[in-house]
N, C-alpha and C positions, 0 to 999 in steps of 0.2 A: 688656719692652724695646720700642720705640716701633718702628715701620714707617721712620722716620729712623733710629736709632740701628741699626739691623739692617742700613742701605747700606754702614757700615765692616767689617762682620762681629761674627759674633756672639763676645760676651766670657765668659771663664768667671770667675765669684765663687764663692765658698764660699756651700753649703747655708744658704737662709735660716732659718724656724722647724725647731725641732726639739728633741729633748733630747738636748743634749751628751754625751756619755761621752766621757773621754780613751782612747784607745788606745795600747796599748803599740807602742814602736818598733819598725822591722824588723828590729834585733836580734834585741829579746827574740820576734817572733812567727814570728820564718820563721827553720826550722831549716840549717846549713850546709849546702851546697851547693843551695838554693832561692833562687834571684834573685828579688827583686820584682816582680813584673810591672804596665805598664802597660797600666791596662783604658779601651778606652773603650766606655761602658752606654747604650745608646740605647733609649727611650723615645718613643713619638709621642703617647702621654699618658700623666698623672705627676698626675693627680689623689688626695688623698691620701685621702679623705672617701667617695671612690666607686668601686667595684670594686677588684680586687686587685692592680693593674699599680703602682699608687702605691705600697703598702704594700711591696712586693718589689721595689724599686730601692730605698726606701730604705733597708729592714733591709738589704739585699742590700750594700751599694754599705758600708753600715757596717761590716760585719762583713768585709767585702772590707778596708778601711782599717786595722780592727785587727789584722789577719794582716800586715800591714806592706806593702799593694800600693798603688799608688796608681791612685786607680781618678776617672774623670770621668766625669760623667751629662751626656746630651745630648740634650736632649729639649726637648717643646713642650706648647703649651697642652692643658690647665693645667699648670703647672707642678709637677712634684713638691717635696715637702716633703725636704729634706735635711740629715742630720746634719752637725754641725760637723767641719770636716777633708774633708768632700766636694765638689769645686766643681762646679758648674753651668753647664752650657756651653745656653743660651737659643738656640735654632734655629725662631725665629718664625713659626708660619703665621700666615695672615689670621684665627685664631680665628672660625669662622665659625657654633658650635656654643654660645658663650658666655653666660651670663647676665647681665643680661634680655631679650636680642634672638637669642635662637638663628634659625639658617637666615638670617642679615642679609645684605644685600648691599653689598660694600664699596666705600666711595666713590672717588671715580677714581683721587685720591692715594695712595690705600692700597696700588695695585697696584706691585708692582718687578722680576717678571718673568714669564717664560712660564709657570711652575710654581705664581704664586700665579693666572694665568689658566685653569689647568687646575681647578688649587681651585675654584672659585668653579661653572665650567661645570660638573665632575661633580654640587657639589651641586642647583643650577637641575636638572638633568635627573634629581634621585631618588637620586642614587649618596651615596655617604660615601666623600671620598678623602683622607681622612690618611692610611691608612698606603701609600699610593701617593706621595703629594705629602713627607709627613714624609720616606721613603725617598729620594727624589729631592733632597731639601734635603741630609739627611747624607752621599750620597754623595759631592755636589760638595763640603762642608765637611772628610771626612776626607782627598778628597784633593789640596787643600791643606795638611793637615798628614803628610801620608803619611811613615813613618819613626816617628811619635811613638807611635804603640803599639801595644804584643806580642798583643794581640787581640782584638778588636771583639766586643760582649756585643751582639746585637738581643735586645729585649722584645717579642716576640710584632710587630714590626712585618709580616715577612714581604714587602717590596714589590720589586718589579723593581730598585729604586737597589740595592740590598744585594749582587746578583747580581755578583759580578767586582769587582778593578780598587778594594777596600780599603784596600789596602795591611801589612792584616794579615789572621788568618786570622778567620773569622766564625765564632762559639757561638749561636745563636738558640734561648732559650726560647717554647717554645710553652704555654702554661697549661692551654688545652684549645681541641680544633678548634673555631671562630667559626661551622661547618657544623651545629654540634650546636645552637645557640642559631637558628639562622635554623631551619632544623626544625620547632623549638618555636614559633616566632612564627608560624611558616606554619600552623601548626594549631588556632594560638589563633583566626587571620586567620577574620573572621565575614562576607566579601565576597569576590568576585573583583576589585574596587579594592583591598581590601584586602591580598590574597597578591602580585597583582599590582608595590605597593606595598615588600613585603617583599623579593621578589624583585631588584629594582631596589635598594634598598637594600645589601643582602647581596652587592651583584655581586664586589666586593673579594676574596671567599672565594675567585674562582675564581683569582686572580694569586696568593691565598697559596697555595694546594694547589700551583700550578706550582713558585714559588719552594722550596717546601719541600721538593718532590721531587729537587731541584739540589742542599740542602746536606749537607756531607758529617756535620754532627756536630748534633742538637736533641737541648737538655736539656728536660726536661718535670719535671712537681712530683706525678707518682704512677703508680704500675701502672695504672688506671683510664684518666688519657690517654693513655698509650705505646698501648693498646691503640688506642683511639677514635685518634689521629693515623696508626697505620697503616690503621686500617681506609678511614677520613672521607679522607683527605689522600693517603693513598699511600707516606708513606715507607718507606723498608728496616727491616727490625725493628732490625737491628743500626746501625744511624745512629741510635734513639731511644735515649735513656740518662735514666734516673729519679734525680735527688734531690730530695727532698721538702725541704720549706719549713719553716717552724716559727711560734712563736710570740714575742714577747718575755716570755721567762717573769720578767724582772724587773718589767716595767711590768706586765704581767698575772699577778699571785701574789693569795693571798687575803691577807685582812685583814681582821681580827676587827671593826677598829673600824669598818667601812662598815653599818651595819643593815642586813639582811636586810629589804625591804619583804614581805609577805603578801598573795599572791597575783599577785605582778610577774611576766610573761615575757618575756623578751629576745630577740629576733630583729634581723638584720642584712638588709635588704634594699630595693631599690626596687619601689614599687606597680606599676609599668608595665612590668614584666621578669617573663615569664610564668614563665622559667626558674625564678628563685627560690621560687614557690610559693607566695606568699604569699596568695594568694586561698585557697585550701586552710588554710594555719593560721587565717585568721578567720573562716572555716565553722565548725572547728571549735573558736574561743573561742566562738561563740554554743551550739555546744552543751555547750560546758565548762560557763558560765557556770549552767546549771539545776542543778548539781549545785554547784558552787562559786563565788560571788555574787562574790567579790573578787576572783575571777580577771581582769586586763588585760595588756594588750597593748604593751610599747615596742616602736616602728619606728627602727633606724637606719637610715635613708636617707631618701628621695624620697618626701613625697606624693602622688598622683595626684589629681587633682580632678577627674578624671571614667574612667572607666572599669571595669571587673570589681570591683576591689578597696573602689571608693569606694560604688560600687552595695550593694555585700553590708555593708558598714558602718550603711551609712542602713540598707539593708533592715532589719536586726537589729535597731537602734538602738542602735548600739554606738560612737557618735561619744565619749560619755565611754569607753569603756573602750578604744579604740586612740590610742596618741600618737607619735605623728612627730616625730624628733627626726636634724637633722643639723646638720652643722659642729662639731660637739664636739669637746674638746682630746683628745688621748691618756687623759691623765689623768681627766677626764670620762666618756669611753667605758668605761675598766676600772672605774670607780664606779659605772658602770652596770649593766655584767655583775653586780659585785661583788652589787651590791644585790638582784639578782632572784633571787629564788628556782628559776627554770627559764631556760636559755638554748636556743632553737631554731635547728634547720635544716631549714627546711621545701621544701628546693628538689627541684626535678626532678631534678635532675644537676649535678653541680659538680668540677670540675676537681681541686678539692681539698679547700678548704674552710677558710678562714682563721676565721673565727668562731665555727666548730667548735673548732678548736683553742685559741683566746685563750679561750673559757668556759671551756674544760678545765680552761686554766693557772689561771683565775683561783680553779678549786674548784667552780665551780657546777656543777651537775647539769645534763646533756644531753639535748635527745630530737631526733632526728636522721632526716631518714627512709636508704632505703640507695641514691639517688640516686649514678651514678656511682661516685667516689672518697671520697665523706663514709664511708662503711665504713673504709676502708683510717685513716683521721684518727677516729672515734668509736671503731672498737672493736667490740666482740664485743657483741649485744645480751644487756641483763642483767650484766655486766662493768663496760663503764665509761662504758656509754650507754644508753638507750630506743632500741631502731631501731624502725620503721614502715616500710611499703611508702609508695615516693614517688605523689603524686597522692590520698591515702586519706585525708580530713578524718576520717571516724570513727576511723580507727586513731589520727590523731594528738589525737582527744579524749581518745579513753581511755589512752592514753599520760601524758600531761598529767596528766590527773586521778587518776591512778594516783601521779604522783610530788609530785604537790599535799598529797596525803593523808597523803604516807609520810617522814615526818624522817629516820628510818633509814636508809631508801632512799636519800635526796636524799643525808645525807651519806657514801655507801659508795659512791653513782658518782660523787663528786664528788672524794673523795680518791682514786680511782683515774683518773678522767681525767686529774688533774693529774700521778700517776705516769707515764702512759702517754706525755703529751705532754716531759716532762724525760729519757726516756729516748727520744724517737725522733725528736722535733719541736721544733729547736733554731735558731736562724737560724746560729748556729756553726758548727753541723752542716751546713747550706744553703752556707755561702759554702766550709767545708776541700770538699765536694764536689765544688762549681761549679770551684774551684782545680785538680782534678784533671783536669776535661775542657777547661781554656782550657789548658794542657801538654800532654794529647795531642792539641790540633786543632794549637798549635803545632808539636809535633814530625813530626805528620802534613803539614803542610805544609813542613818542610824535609825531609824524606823524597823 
């Protein structure tokens, strides 16, 4: 929506791309005496392609729909990707992060008020202020429509706007504390410009630790973060509450008829994001590679063209055997998994671990290291995963090459990941959960 078109207010449409599913009515999905509730899901990015904030508004917000609630996403650039029957409520910043001109500065028309002049200043001065700026948008926006719904979902926004004065009561998912990731960037940091740099960046994390100390109810997506958010952030133990997330085990199932490539690995992550580890799994393809010659590499995400990642590439000479691959359809993505022979999680720590689970579904075989909450989502090692200690390029060689070797292997942790994820990691399961804590923050608030 255009910087004019955003002067009348912002309009909600139905969820553009996506794959339909019809949902049953609130009849058939919500049992007698359970009124429907209206959700409003707020988002201050909805990207679908990158991180995990996209993916979980949209299953979220879906599976919210087929339970028979009516539920409205309200978010900003980028826009999240939404099922049909979800509308889209377009709450516009100056997209200041956008491609191909990220950190831009916006031309004089662009500006409409105080809030997009704060935008603009925090970034010039090093900071990142969406979820400061995003939060300050929605709160003028719900309340103008104050009355219209039974309770307000924040996505990890965490900003000052959210504070009081909703009009209904607030559920704020946290994924994992944002303290945990600046941490790791501060250690990767190879200067005192450089930490210096991160520092300034990351300032945001200190307005979420306040705001989150305030709320009365955060849902999180594993034991893993409930700990790390009391620990990192401060909250009361008994204010965190754990329902884990899932997978689509429809779109991600196996299928006999995608061929299995020889020697394919799969990993989900961006080059520039130490967290994920990726510099560690392509240590350890070059030394796969002596022992296993067809061993390669898919990246879903982000290439880096200069840094750690790109460094240890050339070095190897492993530019044929690493490929970067983003923007891919749902269906592309799970033909992807499908296809490799091994799916990785080579990260530091993760909150939870979406990619962990979607290989699971799909059947493929997992090596995982025990970063965080990927435990809690892999599994027991030898069970229904390969675990590694996080940060260990040699462990995750021999790992690898261990399940490279072994057909047996591949297909006993593969048909048991897929078990594990249908009995525990369900988006079905994620939204009757989430269902449970937007009723008692309500009933806590008319209390």
């Amino acid at each position: 929506m255009t910087a004019e078109a955003i002067e009348t207010g912002p309009q909600a449409r139905p969820g553009r791309a996506g794959s339909p599913r019809p949902g049953p009515s609130s009849g058939d999905a919500l049992s007698s005496g359970d009124a429907p509730l209206r959700i409003a899901l707020l988002t201050y990015k909805g990207n679908p392609f990158c991180g995990g904030q996209g993916v979980y508004v949209r299953h979220l917000s879906r599976e919210l729909a087929r339970l028979g609630h009516r539920v409205e996403v309200i978010g900003s650039q980028p826009y999240p990707v939404l099922d049909e029957g979800v509308p889209l409520t377009e709450l516009a910043s100056l997209d200041l992060y956008r491609q191909p001109d990220p950190f831009r500065t916006p031309g004089r028309g662009e500006y409409r008020d105080w809030i997009d002049a704060l935008e603009v200043a925090t970034m010039w001065t090093g900071g990142f202020p969406e979820p400061l700026t995003f939060s300050l948008r929605a709160r003028r926006h719900l309340a103008a429509r104050r009355g219209e719904f039974d309770v307000v979902h924040d996505n990890q926004t965490l900003g000052y706007g959210l504070l009081g004065g909703l009009g209904a009561p607030l559920v704020t998912t946290v994924h994992h504390p944002i303290t945990v990731d600046r941490q790791l960037d501060l250690d990767a940091a190879d200067s005192w410009q450089r930490r210096a740099s991160v520092r300034r960046w990351y300032g945001f994390t200190r307005m979420q630790g306040r705001v989150a100390r305030r709320l009365p109810s955060v849902l999180t997506v594993s034991g893993s973060s409930q700990r790390e958010i009391v620990r990192h952030l401060g909250v009361r133990p008994d204010r965190v509450h754990v329902v884990h997330i899932g997978a689509d085990t429809d779109l991600f199932s196996p299928d006999p008829a995608v061929p299995e490539t020889p020697g394919r690995i799969i990993t989900t992550s961006s080059a520039d994001v130490p967290l994920k580890g990726l510099v560690h799994l392509v240590e350890a393809l070059a030394k796969l590679r002596a022992e296993h010659p067809a061993a390669h590499l898919v990246v879903v995400g982000k290439r880096a063209e200069d840094g750690p990642v790109a460094r240890l590439i050339e070095r190897y000479g492993l530019q044929d055997a690493v490929e970067f691959v983003k923007g891919v359809s749902d269906a592309e993505l799970a033909d992807l998994v499908r296809g490799a022979q091994i799916a990785c999680v080579p990260s530091l720590y993760e909150g939870f671990s979406l990619p962990a689970a979607e290989a699971m579904a799909t059947g493929t075989p997992l090596v995982a290291t025990t970063g965080g909450a990927i435990p809690e989502v892999a599994g027991p090692d030898g069970e229904s995963c390969l675990a590694v200690p996080p940060g260990d390029a040699d462990a995750l060689a021999s790992a690898l090459g261990r399940l490279l070797g072994d057909a047996e292997l591949r297909a006993r942790l593969g048909a048991a990941g897929r078990r594990r994820v249908l009995e525990r990691f369900t988006w079905a399961k994620a939204a009757q959960g989430t269902v449970e804590l937007y009723r008692a923050a309500i009933s806590r608030a008319a209390r």
